[in-house]
C-alpha positions as CSV (number, residue, x, y, z in Angstrom):
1,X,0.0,0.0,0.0
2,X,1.6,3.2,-0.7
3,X,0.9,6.0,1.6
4,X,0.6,9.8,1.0
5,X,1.2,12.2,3.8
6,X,3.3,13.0,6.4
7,X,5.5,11.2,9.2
8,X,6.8,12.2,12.1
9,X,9.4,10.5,14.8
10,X,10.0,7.3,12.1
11,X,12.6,7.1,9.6
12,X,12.9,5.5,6.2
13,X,14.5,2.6,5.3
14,X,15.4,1.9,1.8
15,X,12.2,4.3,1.0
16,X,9.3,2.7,3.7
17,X,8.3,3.7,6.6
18,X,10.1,2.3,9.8
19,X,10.0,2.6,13.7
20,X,7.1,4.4,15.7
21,X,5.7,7.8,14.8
22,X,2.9,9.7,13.9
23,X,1.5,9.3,10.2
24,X,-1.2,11.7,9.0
25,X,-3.1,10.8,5.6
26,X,-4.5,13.3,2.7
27,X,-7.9,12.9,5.0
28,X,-7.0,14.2,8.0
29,X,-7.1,10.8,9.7
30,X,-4.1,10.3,12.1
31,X,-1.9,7.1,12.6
32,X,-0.1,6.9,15.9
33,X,1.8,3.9,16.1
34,X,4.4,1.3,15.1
35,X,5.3,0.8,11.2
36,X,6.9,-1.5,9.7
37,X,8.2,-1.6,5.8
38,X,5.7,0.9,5.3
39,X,2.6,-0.6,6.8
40,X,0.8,-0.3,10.1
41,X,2.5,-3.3,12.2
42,X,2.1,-3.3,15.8
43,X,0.3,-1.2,18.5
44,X,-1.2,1.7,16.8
45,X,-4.1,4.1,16.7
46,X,-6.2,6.0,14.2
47,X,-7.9,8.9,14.9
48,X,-10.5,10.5,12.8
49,X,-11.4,13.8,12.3
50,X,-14.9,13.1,13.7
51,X,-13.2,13.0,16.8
52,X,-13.6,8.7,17.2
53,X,-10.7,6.6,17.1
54,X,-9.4,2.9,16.7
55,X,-7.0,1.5,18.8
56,X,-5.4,-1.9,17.4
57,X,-2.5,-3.9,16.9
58,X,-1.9,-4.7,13.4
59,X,0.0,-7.3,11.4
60,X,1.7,-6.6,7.9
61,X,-0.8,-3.5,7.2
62,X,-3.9,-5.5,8.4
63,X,-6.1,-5.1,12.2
64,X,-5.9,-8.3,13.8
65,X,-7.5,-6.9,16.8
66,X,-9.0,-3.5,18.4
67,X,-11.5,-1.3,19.7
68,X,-13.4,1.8,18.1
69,X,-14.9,4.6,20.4
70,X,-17.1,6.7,19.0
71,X,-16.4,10.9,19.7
72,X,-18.3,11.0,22.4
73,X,-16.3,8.1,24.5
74,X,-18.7,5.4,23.9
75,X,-16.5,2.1,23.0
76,X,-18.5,0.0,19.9
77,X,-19.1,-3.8,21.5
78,X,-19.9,-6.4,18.7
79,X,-22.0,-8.3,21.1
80,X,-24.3,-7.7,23.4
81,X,-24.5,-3.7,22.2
82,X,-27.3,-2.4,23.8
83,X,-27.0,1.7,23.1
84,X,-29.5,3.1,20.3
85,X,-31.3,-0.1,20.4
86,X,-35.1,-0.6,19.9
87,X,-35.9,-0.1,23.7
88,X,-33.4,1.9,24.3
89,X,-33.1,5.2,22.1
90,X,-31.6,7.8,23.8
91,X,-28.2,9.2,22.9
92,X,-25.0,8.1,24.8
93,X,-24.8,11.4,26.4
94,X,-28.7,11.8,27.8
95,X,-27.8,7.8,29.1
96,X,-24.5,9.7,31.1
97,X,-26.0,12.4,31.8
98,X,-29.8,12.7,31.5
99,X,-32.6,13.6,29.3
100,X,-32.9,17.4,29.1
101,X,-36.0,19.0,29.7
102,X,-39.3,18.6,27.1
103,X,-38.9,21.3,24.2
104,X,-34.6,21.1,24.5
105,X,-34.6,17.9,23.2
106,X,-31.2,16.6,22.0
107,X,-31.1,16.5,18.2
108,X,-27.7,14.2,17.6
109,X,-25.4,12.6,19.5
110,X,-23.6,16.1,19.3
111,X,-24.7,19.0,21.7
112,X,-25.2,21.3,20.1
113,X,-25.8,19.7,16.4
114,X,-24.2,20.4,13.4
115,X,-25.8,22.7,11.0
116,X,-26.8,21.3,7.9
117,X,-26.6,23.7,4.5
118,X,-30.1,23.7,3.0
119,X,-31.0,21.0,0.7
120,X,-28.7,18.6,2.6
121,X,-28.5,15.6,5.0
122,X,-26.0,15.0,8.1
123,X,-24.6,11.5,7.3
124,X,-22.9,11.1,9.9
125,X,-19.3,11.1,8.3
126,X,-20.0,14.5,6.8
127,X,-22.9,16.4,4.4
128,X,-24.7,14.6,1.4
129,X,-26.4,16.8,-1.5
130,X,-29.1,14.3,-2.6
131,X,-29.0,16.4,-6.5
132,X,-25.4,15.7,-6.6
133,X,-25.1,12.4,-4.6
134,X,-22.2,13.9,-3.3
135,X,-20.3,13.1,0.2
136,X,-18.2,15.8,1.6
137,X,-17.0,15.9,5.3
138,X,-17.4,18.5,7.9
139,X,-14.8,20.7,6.5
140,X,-16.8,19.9,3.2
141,X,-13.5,18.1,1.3
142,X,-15.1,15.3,-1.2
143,X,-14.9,11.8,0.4
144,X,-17.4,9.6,-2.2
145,X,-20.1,10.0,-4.4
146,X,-23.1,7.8,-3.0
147,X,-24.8,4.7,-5.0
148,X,-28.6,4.1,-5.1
149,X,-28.1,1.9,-1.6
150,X,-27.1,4.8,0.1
151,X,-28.8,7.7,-1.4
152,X,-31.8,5.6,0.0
153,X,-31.1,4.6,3.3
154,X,-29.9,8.4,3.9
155,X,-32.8,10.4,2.4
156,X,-35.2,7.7,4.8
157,X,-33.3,7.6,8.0
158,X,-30.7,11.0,8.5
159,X,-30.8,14.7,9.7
160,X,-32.4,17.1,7.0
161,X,-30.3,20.7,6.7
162,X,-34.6,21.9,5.9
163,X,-37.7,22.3,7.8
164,X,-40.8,20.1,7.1
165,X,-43.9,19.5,8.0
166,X,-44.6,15.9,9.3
167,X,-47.2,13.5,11.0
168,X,-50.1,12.6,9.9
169,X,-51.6,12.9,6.4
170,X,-55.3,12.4,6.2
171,X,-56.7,10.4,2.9
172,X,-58.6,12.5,0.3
């Protein structure tokens, strides 16, 4: 894999990366960790510019083990993962701290939310434009241009940057 970016505390050997630094790709993400021939290999972390982060140790460029934590400090479980579930659906803040009181209600798992230009939808990784199909992050820097699969799921299920009316429709 050839990497792009810049590298701090390593050295180079015959042109790779070597020895434990700091690596930071064209996207902002950030590798802190060991490197061998170029690859992640050993203890390392990524952070993202969300704010999360993936702590791992990696063999020959590839995670052989780790934990993600989300911005907000909660650590992803693959089993028994009970946050946003369908009894449970409160933010991981309001379950630390509390709900806040009726009319302040907490929008994302951000406080306060994000502010979404018109016409688009918060993603979660960053801001899609539904007439372009467009993905940029938060700084609005392209990261991917959206098939049909995802165009649906977030025009159904994410955060509008637009007020509408909703709720119920009677038949005519």
């Amino acid at each position: 894999m050839q990497y792009t970016g810049s590298f701090y505390r390593g050295q180079r050997v015959n042109g790779r990366l070597e020895g434990t630094g700091t690596y930071t790709l064209p996207t902002d993400t950030k590798y802190e960790g060991e490197m061998k021939d170029g690859m992640f290999h050993g203890k390392g972390t990524l952070y993202f510019p969300s704010g999360s982060k993936y702590e791992g140790t990696w063999d020959k460029g590839i995670c052989v083990e780790g934990k993600y934590t989300f911005s907000d400090g909660l650590e992803y479980k693959d089993n028994k993962w009970h946050y946003c579930d369908g009894y449970d659906r409160r933010f991981y803040t309001e379950i630390c701290n509390g709900l806040k009181p009726a009319g302040i209600s907490q929008l994302t798992n951000l406080d306060p939310p994000r502010n979404i230009p018109p016409g688009c939808y918060d993603c979660g990784d960053g801001f899609y434009n539904p007439n372009t199909r467009v993905v940029v992050d938060y700084r609005h820097r392209f990261l991917r241009n959206a098939d049909d699969d995802e165009h649906e799921w977030i025009v159904k299920t994410c955060r509008k940057g637009w007020d509408e009316c909703v709720g119920f429709k009677p038949k005519k």
